[in-house]
N, C-alpha and C positions, 0 to 999 in steps of 0.2 A: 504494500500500500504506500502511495507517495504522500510526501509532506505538504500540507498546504502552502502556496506563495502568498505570500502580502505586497503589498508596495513599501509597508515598514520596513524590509530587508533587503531594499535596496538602497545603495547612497549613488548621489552625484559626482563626481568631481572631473573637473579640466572637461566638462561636456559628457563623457562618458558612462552610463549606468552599470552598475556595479550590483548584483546579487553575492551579498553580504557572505551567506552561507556555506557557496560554491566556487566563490571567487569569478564565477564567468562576467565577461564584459559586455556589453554593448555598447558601439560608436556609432550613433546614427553622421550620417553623410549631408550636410545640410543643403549639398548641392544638388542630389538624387530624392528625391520621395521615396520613401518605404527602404531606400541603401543602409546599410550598416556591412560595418566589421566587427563579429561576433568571434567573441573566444569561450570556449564553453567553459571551460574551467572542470569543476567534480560535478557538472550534472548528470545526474541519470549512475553517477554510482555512489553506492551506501556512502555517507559519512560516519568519523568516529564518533559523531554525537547520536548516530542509529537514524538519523535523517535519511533520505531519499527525496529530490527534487526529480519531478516530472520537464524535458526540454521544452516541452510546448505549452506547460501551462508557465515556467519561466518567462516566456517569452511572449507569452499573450499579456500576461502583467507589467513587464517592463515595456513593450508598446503604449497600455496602457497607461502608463503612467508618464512616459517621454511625451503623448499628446499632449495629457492636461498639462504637467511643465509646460511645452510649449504655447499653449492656448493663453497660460497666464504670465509666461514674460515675452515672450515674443510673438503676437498674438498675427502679428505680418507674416510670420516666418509660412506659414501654413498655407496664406494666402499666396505668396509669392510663387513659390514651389510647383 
């Protein structure tokens, strides 16, 4: 059974989303829609804390959550694109 994702566990930094637990990155490409440079980091295998992260629902959250960031400080950026 896999671990639930939150948007709690992920951070931002230098543009990049970060899942906390797995270490995997996401760098969306501000120049492409929907682009990114994705490094998976320990998704999809057991962690020592008995965790287990699903890739796609990782990634349907940090989407999620890179919108609303976007929506609320760059609210062009979406538009432009």
């Amino acid at each position: 059974m896999y671990t639930r994702v939150t948007k709690e566990q992920f951070q931002i930094r230098d543009g990049v989303y970060i899942h906390t637990p797995t270490d995997a990155e996401f760098a969306p490409n501000p120049n492409s829609e929907g682009s990114m440079v994705i490094y998976t980091g320990n998704i999809s295998a057991r962690l020592a804390s008995g965790d287990l992260f699903a890739y796609a629902e990782v990634l349907n959250v940090m989407k999620t959550l890179w919108e609303e960031v976007s929506r609320s400080s760059h609210p062009k950026v979406a538009e432009a694109v």
